[in-house]
GUROBA-468756 format. One record per residue (C-alpha): residue in three letters; x, y, z. Coordinates in steps of 0.25 Angstrom, whole numbers, plus 2048, in hexadecimal, padded with zeros to 3 digits. Example, Ala and Ser with C-alpha at 12.3 -4.5 7.8 and 13.67 -1.06 7.14 Angstrom:
! residues 2
   res     X     Y     Z
   ALA   831   7EE   81F
   SER   837   7FC   81D
END
This chain:
! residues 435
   res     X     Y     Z
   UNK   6CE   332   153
   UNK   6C3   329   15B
   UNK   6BE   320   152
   UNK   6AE   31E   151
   UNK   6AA   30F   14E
   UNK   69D   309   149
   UNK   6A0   2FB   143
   UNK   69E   2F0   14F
   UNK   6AA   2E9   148
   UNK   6B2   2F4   146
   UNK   6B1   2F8   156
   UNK   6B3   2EA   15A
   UNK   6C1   2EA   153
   UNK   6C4   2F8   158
   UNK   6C1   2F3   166
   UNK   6CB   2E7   164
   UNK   6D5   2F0   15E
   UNK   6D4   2F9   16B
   UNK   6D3   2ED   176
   UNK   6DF   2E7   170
   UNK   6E8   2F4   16F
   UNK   6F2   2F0   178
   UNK   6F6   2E3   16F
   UNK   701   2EA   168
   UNK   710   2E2   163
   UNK   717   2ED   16E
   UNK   712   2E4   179
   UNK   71A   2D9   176
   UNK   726   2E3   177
   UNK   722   2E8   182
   UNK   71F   2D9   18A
   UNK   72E   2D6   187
   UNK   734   2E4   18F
   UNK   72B   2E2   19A
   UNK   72F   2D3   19C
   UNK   73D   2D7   19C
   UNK   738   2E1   1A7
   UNK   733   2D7   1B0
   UNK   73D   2CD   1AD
   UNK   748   2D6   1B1
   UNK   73F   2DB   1BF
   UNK   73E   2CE   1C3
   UNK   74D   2CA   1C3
   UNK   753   2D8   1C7
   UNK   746   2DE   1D0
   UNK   749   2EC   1D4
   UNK   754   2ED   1CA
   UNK   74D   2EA   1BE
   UNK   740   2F2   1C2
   UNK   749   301   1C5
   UNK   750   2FF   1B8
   UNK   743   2FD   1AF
   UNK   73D   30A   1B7
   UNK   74A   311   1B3
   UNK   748   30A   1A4
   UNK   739   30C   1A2
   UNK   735   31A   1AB
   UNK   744   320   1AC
   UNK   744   31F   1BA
   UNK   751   31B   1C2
   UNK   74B   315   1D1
   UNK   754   310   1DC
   UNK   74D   304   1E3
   UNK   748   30C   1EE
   UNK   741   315   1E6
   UNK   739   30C   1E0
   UNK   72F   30D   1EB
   UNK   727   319   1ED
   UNK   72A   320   1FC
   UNK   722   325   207
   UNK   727   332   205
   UNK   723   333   1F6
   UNK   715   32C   1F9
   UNK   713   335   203
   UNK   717   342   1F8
   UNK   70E   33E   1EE
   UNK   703   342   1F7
   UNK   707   351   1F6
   UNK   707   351   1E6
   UNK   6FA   34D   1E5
   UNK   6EE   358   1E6
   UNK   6E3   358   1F0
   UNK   6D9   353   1E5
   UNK   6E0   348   1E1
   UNK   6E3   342   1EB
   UNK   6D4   343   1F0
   UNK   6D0   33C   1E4
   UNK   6DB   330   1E5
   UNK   6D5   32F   1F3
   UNK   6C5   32D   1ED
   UNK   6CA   324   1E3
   UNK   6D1   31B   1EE
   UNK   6C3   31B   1F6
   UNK   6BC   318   1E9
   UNK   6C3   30D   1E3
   UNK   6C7   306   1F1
   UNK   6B6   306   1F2
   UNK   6B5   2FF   1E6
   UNK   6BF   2F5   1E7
   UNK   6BA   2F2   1F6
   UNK   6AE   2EC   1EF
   UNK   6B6   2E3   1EA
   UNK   6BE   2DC   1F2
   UNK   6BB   2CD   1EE
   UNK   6B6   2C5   1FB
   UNK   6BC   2B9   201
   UNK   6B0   2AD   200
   UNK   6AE   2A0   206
   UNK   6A1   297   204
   UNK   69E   28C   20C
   UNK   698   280   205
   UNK   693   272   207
   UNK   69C   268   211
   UNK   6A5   272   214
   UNK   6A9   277   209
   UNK   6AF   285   209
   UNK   6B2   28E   1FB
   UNK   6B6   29A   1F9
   UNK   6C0   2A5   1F5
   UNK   6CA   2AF   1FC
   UNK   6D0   2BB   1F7
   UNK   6DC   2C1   1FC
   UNK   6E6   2CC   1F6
   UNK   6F3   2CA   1EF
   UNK   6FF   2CE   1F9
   UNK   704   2D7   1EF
   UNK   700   2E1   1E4
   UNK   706   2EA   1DA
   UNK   6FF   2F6   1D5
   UNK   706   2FE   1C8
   UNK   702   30C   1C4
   UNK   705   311   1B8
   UNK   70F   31D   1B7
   UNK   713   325   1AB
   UNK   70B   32E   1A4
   UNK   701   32F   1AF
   UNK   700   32C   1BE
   UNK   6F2   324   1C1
   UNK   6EF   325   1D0
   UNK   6E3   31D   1CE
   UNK   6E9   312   1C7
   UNK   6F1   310   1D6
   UNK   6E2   311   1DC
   UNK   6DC   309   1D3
   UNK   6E6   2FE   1D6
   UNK   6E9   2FF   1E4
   UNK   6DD   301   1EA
   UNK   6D8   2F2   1E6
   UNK   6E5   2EC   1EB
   UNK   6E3   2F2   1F9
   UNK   6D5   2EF   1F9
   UNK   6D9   2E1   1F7
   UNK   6E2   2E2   202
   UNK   6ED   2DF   1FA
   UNK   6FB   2E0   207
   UNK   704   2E6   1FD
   UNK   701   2EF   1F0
   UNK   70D   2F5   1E8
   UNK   70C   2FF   1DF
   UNK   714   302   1D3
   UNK   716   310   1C9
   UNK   720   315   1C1
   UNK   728   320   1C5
   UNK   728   32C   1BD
   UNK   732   338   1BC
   UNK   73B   339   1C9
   UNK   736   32C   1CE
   UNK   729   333   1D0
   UNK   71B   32D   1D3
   UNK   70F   334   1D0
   UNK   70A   339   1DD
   UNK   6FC   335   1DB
   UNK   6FF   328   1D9
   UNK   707   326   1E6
   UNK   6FC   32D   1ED
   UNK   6F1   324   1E6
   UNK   6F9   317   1EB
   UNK   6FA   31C   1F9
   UNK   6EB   321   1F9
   UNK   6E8   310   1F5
   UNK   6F2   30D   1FF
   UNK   6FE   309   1F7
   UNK   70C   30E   1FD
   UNK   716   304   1F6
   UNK   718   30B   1E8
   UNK   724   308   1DF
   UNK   727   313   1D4
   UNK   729   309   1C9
   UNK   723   306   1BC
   UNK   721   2FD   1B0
   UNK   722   2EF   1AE
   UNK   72D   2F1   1B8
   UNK   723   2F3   1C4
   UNK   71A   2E8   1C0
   UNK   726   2DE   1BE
   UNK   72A   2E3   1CD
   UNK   71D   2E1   1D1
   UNK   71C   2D2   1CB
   UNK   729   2CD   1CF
   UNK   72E   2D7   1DC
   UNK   73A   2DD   1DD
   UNK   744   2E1   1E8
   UNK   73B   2ED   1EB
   UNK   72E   2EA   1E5
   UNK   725   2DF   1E9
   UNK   720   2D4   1E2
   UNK   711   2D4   1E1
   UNK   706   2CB   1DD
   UNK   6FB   2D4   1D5
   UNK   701   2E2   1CB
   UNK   6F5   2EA   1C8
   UNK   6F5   2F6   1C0
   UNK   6F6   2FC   1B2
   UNK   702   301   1AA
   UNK   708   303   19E
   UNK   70B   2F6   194
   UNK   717   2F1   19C
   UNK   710   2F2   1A6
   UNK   704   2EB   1A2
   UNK   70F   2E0   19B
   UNK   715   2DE   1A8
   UNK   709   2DA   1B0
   UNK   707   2D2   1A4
   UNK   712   2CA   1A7
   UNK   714   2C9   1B4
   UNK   705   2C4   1B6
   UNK   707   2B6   1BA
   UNK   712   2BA   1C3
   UNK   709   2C6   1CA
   UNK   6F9   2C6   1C7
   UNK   6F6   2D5   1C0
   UNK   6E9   2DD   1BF
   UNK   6E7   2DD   1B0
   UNK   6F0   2E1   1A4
   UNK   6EC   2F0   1A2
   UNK   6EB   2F4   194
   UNK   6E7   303   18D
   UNK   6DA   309   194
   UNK   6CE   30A   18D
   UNK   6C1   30E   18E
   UNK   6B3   30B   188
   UNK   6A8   313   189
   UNK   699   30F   183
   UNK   690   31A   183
   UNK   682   31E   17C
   UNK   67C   32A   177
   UNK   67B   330   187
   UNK   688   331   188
   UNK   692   33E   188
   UNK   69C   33E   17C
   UNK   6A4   347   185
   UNK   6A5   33E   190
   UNK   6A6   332   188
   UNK   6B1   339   17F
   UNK   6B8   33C   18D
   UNK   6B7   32F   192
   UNK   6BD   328   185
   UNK   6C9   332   187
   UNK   6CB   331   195
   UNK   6D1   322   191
   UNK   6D9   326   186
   UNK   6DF   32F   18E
   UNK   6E6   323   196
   UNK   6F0   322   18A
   UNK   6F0   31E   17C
   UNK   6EC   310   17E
   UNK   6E0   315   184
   UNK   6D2   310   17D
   UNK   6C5   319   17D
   UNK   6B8   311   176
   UNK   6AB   315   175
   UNK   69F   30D   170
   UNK   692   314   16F
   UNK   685   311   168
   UNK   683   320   163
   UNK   68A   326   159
   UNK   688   334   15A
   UNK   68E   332   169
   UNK   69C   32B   163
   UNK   69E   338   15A
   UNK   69D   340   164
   UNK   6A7   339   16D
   UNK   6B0   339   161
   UNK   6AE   347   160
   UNK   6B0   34B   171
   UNK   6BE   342   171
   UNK   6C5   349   168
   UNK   6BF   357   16F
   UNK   6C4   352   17B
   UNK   6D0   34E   176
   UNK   6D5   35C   172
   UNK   6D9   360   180
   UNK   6DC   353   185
   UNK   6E8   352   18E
   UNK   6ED   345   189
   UNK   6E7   347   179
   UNK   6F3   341   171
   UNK   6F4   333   17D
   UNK   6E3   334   17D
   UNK   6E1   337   16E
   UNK   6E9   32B   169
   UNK   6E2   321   173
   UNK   6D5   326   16C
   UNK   6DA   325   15F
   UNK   6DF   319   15F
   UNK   6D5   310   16A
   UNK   6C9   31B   16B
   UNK   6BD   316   166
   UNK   6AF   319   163
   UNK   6A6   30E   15E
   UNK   697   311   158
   UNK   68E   303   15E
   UNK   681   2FE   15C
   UNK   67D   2FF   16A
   UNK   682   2FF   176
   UNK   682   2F2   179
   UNK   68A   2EF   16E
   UNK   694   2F9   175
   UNK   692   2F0   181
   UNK   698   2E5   179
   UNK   6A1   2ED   171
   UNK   6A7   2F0   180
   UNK   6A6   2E2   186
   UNK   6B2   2DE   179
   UNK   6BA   2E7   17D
   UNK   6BA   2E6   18B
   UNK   6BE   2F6   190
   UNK   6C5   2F9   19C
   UNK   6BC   304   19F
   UNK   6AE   305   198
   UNK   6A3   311   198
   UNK   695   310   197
   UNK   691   31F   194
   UNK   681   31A   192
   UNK   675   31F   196
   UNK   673   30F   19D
   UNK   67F   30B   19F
   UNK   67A   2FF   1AA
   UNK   673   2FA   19D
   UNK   67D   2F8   195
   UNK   688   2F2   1A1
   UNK   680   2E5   19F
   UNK   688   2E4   192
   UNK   694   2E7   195
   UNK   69E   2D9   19A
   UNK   6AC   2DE   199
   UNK   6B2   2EC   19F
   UNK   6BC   2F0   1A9
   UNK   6B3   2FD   1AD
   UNK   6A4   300   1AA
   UNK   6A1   30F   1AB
   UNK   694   313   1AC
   UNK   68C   31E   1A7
   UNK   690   32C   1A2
   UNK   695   331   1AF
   UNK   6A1   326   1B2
   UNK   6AB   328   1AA
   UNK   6B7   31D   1AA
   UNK   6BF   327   1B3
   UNK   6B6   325   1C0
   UNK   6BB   317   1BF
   UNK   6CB   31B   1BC
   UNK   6CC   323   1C9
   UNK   6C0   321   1D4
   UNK   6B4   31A   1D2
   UNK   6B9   30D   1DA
   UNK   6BC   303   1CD
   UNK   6C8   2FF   1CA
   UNK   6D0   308   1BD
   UNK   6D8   2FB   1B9
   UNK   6CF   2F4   1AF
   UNK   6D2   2E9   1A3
   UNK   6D5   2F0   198
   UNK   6D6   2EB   189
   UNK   6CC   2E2   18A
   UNK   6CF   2DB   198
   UNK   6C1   2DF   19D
   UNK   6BC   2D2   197
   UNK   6C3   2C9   1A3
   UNK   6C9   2D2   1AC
   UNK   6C5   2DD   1B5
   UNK   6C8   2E9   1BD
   UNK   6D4   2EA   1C7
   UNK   6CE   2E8   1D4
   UNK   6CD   2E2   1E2
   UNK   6CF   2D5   1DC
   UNK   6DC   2D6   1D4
   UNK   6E3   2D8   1E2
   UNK   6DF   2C9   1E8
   UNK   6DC   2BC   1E6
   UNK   6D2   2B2   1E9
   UNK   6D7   2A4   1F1
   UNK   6CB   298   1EF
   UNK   6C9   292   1FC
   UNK   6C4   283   1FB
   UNK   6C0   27A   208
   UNK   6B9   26B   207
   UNK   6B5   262   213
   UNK   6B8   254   215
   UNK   6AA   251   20F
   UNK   6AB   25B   204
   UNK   6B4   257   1FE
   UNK   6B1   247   1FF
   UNK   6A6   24D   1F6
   UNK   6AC   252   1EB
   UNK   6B8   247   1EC
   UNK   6B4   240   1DE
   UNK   6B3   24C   1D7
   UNK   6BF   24F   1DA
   UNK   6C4   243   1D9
   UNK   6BE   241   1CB
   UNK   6C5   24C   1C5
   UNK   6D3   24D   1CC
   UNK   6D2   23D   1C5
   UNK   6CD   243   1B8
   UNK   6D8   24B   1B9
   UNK   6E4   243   1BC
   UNK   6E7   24A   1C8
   UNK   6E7   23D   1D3
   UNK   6EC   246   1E0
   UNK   6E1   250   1DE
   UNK   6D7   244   1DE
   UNK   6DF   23E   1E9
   UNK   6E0   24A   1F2
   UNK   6D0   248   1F3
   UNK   6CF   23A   1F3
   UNK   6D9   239   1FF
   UNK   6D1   242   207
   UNK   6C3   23A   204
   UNK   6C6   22E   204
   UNK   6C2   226   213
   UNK   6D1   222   214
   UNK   6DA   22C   210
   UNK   6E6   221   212
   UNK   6E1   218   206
END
């Protein structure tokens, strides 16, 4: 079932059929019913956005029910347990810890004849936070997303989930978003939620940054409307990558691989190793663990079809092998992994060592959960801080300053045939501005 590779040229096509995945002839399907979605939300609002709730999740809202209550935020708090409400409350400390390490600083310099550069950053008004419903709840998705935005100070953060049976929300969820200090929650989904986001409705505002992951229309939406709104990244299938040497445990590695194809059968599990006798045993402690598995049919067909297990040379060209395919989450299960993170250029998350397994990051370490996925990782970076402002360049010249740099400026607005951007210098050095 998990495929053992030795050929260098054999794993590099593998790793390009895996990376490339979501590339299939149903998107193009797909694109035209979620532009048909946001087409219709932006001319009818409200209208268009309860009747595909009632199409898609076979919910029937009024208006006012989209917008989650006081009362039902205030109940979710009492089907929670003890302990896990303790832990969304560490994870909250953790993350908000991090991402406060990151808050990018305003900066002036001052320079020569009074000349002053520099930058200032300051939040988006508004921002859009979707969580992902369905099959499972993910209260950390809402942290991971959240906690960012209000670190950034962002005034206004809403947050979007799809309802489920009996116009439900996961309790866990709601109690997550209140925990990150989110109270304005609409129980609505899909590429609905996102074209309600980008383009307001009656009832929803219209915001100017949509994070989160989803499903394909989801992900298709925030495709499309980027332009109109900016978007943290265009999530694909999770995946993991793991490097490991002879010192590391089969069972823990054969854990960790399964502990992403869990996610669904999208999911990709690699591992790159330089000892053989370590890959068969992995091989061996997957299907083991599989046996009992809760999710075996979802997690054996993920495996099956992007699990694999690739036999190298060396583990730095397992370095290399990894920096082409870019993974959203990588594990270096060595016995030096500092050594070997010199040679590694493109990841969304390092693990390292045996004892930090890619779930330490998922919930509480502190780094964000919302990485580039399907080989994204080679420009773009984690959801952070950053993706919930922007950066304004300040620019001041003196009188003498600028009479400095006059013919260069001249020169080029000339070379350029732009005569008024020449002329808006030369009327303000010149000795008679009248001539």
């Amino acid at each position: 079932m998990l495929r053992i590779i030795t050929q260098r040229a054999e794993a590099r096509a593998e790793l390009r059929r895996i990376c490339d995945r979501t590339h299939d002839e149903q998107v193009i399907h797909k694109e035209a019913t979620v532009r048909e979605v946001l087409q219709a939300v932006k001319r009818q609002g409200d209208r268009a956005v309860l009747h595909y709730t009632a199409e898609f999740d076979r919910v029937t809202l009024k208006p006012e029910e989209m917008r989650i209550g006081g009362s039902e935020l205030d109940a979710a708090y009492q089907q929670v347990s003890k302990n896990l409400l303790d832990a969304i409350r560490l994870a909250c400390r953790q993350i908000e810890a991090f991402h406060r390490q990151r808050i990018p600083k305003s900066w002036v310099h001052f320079g020569d004849d009074e000349t002053v550069l520099g930058k200032r950053y300051t939040p988006v008004d508004r921002a859009g936070i979707y969580v992902p419903g369905g099959l499972a709840a993910y209260p950390s998705t809402v942290l991971m997303n959240a906690i960012p935005a209000k670190v950034a100070q962002v005034p206004r953060i809403v947050m979007m989930t799809p309802p489920v049976a009996e116009k439900g929300v996961n309790p866990a969820v709601l109690v997550a978003a209140q925990e990150a200090g989110i109270e304005e929650i609409y129980r609505i989904g899909g590429s609905q939620a996102i074209a309600a986001l980008a383009f307001g409705t009656e009832t929803i505002p219209k915001v100017d940054v949509i994070t989160g992951p989803g499903n394909i229309y989801v992900t298709l939406a925030k495709k499309q409307v980027y332009g109109t709104v900016g978007i943290d990244s265009l999530a694909g299938p999770s995946e993991v990558l793991i490097i490991a040497d002879k010192t590391a445990n089969p069972v823990y590695v054969a854990a960790d691989m399964l502990a992403q194809a869990e996610h669904d059968q999208m999911a990709s599990a690699i591992l790159l190793t330089d000892d053989s006798v370590l890959a068969r045993k992995v091989v061996d402690e997957v299907e083991r663990q599989l046996v009992d598995h809760p999710r075996r049919l979802l997690t054996e067909k993920a495996i099956a079809h992007y699990g694999l297990v690739v036999v190298v040379e060396s583990l730095e060209v397992a370095a290399e092998l990894s920096n082409e395919f870019a993974p959203e989450h990588l594990e270096l299960e060595i016995a030096d992994p500092w050594d070997l993170l010199n040679n590694i250029r493109h990841a969304g998350a390092i693990f390292l060592g045996s004892s930090t397994p890619e779930a330490v990051g998922d919930y509480l370490a502190g780094p964000n959960h919302t990485l580039p996925t399907s080989g994204a990782a080679r420009y773009a970076s984690p959801l952070g801080v950053e993706t919930f402002m922007k950066h304004s360049s300040l620019i001041q010249y003196s009188e003498s300053a600028l009479q400095k740099v006059a013919s260069a400026i001249d020169t080029l607005a000339t070379a350029e045939g732009l005569h008024s951007h020449a002329q808006s210098v030369r009327l303000r050095t010149q000795n008679d501005p009248a001539e």
